[in-house]
DRENVONU-105743 format. One line per 3 residues: their letters; for each residue x, y, z of N, C-alpha, C, CB. Coordinates in nm, 2 decimals, decimal comma, always signed. Glycine has a CB too. Layout:
// DRENVONU-105743
a) X Y Z X Y Z X Y Z X Y Z ~ ...
//
This chain:
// DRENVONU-105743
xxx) +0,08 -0,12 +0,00 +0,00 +0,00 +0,00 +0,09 +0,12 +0,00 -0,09 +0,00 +0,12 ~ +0,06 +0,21 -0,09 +0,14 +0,31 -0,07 +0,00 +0,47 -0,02 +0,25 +0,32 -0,24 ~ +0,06 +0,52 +0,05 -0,04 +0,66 +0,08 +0,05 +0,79 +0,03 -0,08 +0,68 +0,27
xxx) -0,08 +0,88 -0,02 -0,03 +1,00 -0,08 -0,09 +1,14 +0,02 -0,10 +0,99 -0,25 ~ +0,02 +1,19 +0,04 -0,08 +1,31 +0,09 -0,03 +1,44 +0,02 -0,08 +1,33 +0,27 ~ -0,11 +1,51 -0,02 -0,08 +1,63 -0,11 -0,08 +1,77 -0,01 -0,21 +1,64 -0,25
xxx) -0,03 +1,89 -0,04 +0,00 +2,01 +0,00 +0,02 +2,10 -0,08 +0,08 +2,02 +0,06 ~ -0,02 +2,25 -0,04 +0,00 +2,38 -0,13 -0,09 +2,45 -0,23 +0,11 +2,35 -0,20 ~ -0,21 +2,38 -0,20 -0,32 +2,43 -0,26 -0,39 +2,56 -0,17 -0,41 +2,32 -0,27
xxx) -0,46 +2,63 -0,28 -0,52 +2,78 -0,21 -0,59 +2,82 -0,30 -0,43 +2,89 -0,17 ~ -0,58 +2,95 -0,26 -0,67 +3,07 -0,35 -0,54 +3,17 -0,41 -0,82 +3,18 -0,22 ~ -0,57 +3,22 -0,53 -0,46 +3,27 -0,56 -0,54 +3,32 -0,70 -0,33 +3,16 -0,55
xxx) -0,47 +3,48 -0,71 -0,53 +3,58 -0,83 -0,50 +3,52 -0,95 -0,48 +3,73 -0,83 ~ -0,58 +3,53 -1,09 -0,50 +3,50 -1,17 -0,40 +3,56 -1,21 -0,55 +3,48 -1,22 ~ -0,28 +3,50 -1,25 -0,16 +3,56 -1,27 +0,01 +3,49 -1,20 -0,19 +3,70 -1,22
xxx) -0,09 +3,44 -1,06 +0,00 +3,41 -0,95 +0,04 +3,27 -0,97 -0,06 +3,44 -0,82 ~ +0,05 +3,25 -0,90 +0,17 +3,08 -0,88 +0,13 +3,07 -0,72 +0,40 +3,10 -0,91 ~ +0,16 +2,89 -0,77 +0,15 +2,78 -0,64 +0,23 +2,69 -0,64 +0,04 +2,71 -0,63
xxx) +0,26 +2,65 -0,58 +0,37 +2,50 -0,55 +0,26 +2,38 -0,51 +0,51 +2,53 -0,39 ~ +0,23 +2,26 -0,58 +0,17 +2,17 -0,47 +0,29 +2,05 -0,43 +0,03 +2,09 -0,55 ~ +0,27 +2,00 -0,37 +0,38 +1,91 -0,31 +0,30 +1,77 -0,31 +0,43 +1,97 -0,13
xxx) +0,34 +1,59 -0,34 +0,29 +1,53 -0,29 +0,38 +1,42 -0,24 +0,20 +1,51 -0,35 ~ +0,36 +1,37 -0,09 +0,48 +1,23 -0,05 +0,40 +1,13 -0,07 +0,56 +1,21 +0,12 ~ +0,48 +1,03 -0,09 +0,45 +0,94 -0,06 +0,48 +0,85 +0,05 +0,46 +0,92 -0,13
xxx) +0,44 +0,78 +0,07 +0,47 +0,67 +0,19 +0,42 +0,51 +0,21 +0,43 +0,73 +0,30 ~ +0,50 +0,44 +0,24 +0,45 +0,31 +0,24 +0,55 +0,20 +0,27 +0,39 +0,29 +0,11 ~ +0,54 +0,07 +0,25 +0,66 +0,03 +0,29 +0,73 -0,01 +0,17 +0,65 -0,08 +0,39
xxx) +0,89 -0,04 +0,18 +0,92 -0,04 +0,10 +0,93 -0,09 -0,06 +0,94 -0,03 +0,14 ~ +0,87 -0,19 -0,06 +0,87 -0,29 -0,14 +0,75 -0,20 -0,22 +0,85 -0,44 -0,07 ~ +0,63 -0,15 -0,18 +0,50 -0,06 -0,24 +0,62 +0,08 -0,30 +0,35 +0,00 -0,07
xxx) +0,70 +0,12 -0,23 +0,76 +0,28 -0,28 +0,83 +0,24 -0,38 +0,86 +0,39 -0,18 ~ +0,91 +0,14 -0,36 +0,99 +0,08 -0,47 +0,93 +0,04 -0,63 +1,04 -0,05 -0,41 ~ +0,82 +0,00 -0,59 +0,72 -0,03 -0,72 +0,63 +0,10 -0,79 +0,61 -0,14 -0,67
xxx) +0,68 +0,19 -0,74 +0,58 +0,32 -0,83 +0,69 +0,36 -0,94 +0,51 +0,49 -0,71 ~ +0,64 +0,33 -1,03 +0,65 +0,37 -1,18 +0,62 +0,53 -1,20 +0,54 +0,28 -1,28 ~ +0,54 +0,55 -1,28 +0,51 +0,71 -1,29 +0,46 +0,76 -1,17 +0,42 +0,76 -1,40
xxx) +0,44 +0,88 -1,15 +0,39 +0,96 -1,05 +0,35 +1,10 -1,13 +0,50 +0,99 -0,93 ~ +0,21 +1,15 -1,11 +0,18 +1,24 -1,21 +0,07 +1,35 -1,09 +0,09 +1,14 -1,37 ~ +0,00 +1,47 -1,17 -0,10 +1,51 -1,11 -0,20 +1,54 -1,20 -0,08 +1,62 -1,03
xxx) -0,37 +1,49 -1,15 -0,44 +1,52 -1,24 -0,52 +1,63 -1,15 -0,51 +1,39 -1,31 ~ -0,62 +1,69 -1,22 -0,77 +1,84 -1,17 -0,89 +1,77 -1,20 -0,77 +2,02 -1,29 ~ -0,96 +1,82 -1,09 -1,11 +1,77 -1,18 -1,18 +1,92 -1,13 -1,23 +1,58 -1,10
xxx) -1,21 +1,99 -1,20 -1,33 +2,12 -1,22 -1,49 +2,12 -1,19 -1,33 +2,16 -1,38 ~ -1,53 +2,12 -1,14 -1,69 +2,10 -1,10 -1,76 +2,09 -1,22 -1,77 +2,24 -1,02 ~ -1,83 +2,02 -1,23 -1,87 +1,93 -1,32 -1,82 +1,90 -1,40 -1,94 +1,94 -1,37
xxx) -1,71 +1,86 -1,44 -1,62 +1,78 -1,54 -1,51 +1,66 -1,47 -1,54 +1,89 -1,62 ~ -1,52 +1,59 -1,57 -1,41 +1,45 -1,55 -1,28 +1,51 -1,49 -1,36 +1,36 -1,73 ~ -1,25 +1,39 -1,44 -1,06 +1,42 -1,38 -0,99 +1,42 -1,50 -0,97 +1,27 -1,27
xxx) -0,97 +1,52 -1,49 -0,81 +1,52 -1,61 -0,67 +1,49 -1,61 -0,77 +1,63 -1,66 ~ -0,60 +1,46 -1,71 -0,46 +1,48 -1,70 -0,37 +1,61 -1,67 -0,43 +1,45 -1,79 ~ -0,31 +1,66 -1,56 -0,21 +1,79 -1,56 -0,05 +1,75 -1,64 -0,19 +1,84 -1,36
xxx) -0,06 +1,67 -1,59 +0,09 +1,65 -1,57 +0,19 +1,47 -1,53 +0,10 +1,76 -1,43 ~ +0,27 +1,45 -1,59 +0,29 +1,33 -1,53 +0,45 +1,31 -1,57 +0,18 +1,20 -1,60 ~ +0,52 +1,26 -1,44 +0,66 +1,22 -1,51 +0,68 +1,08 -1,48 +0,80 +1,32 -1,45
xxx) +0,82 +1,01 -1,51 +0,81 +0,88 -1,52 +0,99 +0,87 -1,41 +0,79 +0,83 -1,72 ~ +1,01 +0,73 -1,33 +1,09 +0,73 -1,27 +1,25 +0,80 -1,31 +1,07 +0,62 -1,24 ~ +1,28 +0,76 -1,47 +1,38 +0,86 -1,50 +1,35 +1,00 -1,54 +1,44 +0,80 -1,59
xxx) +1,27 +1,08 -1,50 +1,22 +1,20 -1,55 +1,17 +1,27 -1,68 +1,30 +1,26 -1,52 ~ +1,12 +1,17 -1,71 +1,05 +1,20 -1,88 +0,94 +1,26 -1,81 +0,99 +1,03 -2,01 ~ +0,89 +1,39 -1,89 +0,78 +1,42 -1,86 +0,72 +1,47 -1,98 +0,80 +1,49 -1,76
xxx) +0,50 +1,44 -1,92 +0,43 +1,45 -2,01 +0,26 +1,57 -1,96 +0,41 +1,28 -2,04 ~ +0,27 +1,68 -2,05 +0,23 +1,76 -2,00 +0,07 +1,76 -2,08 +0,33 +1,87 -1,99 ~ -0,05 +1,84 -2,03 -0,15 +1,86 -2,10 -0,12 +1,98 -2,14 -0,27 +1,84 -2,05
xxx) -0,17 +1,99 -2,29 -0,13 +2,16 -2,38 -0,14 +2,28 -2,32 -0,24 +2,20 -2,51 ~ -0,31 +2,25 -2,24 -0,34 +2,41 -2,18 -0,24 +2,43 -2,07 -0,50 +2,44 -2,10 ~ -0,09 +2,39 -2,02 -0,07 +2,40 -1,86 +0,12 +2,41 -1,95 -0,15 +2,20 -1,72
xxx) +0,11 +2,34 -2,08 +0,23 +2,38 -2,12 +0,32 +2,50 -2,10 +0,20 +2,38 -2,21 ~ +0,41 +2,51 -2,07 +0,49 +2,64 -2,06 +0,48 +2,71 -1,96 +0,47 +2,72 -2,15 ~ +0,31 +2,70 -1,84 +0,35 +2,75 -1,76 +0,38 +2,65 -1,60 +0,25 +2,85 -1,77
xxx) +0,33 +2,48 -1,62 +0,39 +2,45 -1,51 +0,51 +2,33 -1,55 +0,27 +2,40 -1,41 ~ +0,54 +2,28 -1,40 +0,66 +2,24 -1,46 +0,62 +2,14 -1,34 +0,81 +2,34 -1,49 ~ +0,63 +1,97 -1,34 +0,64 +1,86 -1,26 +0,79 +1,83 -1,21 +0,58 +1,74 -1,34
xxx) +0,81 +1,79 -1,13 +0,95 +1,76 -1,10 +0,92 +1,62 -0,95 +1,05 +1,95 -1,05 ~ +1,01 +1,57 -0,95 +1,04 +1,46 -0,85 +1,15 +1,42 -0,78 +1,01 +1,36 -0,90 ~ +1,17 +1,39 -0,70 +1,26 +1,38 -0,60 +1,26 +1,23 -0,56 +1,22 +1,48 -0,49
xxx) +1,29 +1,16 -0,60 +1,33 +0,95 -0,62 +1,36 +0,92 -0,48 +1,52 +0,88 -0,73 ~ +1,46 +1,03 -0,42 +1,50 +0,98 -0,27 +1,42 +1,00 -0,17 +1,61 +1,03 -0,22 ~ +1,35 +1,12 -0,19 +1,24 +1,17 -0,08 +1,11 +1,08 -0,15 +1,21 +1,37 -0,08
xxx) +1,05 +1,07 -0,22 +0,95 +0,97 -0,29 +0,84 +1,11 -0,30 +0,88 +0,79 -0,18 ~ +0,88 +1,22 -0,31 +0,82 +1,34 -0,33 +0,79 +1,38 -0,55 +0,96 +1,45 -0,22 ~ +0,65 +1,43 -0,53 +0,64 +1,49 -0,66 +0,58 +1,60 -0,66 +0,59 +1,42 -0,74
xxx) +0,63 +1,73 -0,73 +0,55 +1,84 -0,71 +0,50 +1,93 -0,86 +0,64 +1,93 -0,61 ~ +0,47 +2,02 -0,85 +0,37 +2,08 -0,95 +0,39 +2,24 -0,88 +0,19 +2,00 -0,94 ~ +0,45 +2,28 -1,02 +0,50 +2,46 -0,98 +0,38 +2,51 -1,09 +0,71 +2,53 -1,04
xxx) +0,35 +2,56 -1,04 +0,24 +2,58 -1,12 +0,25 +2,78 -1,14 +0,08 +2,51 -1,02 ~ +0,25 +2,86 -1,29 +0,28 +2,99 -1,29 +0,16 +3,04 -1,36 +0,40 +3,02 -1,35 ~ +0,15 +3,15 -1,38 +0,09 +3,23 -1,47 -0,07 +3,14 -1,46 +0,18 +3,23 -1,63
xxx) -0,12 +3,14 -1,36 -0,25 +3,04 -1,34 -0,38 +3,15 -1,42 -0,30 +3,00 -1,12 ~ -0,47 +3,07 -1,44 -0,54 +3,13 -1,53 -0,68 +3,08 -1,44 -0,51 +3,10 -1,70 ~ -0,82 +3,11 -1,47 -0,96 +3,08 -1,39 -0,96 +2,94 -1,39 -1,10 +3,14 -1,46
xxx) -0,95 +2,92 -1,54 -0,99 +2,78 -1,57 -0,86 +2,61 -1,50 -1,01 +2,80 -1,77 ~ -0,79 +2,70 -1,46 -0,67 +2,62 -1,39 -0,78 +2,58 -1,27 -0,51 +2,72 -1,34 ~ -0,87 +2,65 -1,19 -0,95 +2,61 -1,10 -0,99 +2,43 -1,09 -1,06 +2,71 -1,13
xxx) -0,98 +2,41 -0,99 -1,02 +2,23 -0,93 -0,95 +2,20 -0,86 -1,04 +2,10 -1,02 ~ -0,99 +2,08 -0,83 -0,94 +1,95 -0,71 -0,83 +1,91 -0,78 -1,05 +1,79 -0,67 ~ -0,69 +1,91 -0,72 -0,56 +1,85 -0,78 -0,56 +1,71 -0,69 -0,40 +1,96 -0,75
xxx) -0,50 +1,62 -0,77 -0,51 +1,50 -0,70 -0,39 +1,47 -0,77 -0,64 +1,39 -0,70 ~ -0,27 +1,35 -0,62 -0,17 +1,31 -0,69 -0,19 +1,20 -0,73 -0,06 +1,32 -0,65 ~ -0,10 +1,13 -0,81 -0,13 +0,98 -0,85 +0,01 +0,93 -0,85 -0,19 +0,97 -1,00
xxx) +0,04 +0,81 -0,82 +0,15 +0,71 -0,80 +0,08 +0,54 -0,88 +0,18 +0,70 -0,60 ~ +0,14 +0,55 -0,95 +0,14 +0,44 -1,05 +0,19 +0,32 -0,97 +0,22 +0,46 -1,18 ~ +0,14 +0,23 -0,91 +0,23 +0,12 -0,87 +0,19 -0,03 -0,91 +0,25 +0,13 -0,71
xxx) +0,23 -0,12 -0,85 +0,22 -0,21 -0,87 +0,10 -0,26 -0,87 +0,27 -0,25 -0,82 ~ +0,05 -0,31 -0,99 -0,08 -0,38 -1,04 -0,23 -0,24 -0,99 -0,09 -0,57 -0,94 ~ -0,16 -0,12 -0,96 -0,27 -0,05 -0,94 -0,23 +0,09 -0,93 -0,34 -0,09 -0,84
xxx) -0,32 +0,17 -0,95 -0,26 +0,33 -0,91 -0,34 +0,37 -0,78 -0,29 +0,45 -1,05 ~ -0,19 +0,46 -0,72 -0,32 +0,53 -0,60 -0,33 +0,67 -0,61 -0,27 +0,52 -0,42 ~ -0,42 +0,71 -0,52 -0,45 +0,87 -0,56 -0,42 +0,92 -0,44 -0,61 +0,92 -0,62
xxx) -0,41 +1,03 -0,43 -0,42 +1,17 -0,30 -0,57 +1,20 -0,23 -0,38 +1,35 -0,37 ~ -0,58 +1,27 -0,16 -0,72 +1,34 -0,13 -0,77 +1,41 -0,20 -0,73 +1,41 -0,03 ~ -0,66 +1,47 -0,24 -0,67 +1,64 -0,33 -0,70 +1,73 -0,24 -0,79 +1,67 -0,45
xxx) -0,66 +1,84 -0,34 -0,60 +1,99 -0,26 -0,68 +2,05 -0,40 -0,37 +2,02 -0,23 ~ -0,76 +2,16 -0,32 -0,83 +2,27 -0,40 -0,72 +2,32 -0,43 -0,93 +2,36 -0,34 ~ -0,75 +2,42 -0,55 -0,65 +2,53 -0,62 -0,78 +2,59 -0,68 -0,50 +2,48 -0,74
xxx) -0,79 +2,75 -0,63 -0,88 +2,87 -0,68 -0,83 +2,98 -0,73 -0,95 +2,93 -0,58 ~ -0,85 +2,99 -0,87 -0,79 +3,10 -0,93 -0,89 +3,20 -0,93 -0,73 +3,09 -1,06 ~ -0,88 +3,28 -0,88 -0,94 +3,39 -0,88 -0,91 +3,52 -1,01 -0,92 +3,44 -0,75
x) -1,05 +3,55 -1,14 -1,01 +3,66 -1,22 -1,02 +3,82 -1,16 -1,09 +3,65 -1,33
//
């Protein structure tokens, strides 16, 4: 079992920037087995989407609208992944949830609101 807990979500004008943060934890044999680690949004009434996703050697795969202004990064030793998020716009608004790809299953976060305010 691995557990996710996410951080760094808020309210924030458009224009501004956030950091989200997510660890993981579990034992080791579960941390050892996560493959990608990514973050997806879900927006009030719409599906969970893809934000963002990198892969254990740092390939990373972004959605168009979020292109250029965020950037995923990971940290292998801390079992940490985060999401810098810039130039946020309204529609950046929703539930960020992390995701850890592991063995024969993926887990998710709680999620962490993020409110862009125009």
């Amino acid at each position: 079992q691995v557990q996710l807990v996410e951080s760094g979500g808020g309210l924030v004008q458009a224009g501004g920037s956030l950091r989200l943060s997510c660890a993981a934890s579990g034992s080791t044999r579960s941390i050892n087995a996560i493959n990608d680690m990514g973050w997806y949004r879900q927006a009030p009434g719409k599906q969970r989407e893809l934000v963002a996703r990198i892969t254990n050697g740092g390939s990373t795969v972004y959605t168009d609208s979020v292109k250029g202004r965020f950037t995923i990064s990971r940290d292998n030793a801390k079992n940490t992944v985060s999401l810098q998020m810039n130039s946020l716009k309204p529609e950046d608004t929703g539930v960020y949830y992390c995701l850890a790809d592991g063995y024969r299953r993926d887990y998710w976060g709680q999620g962490t609101q993020v409110t862009v305010s125009s």
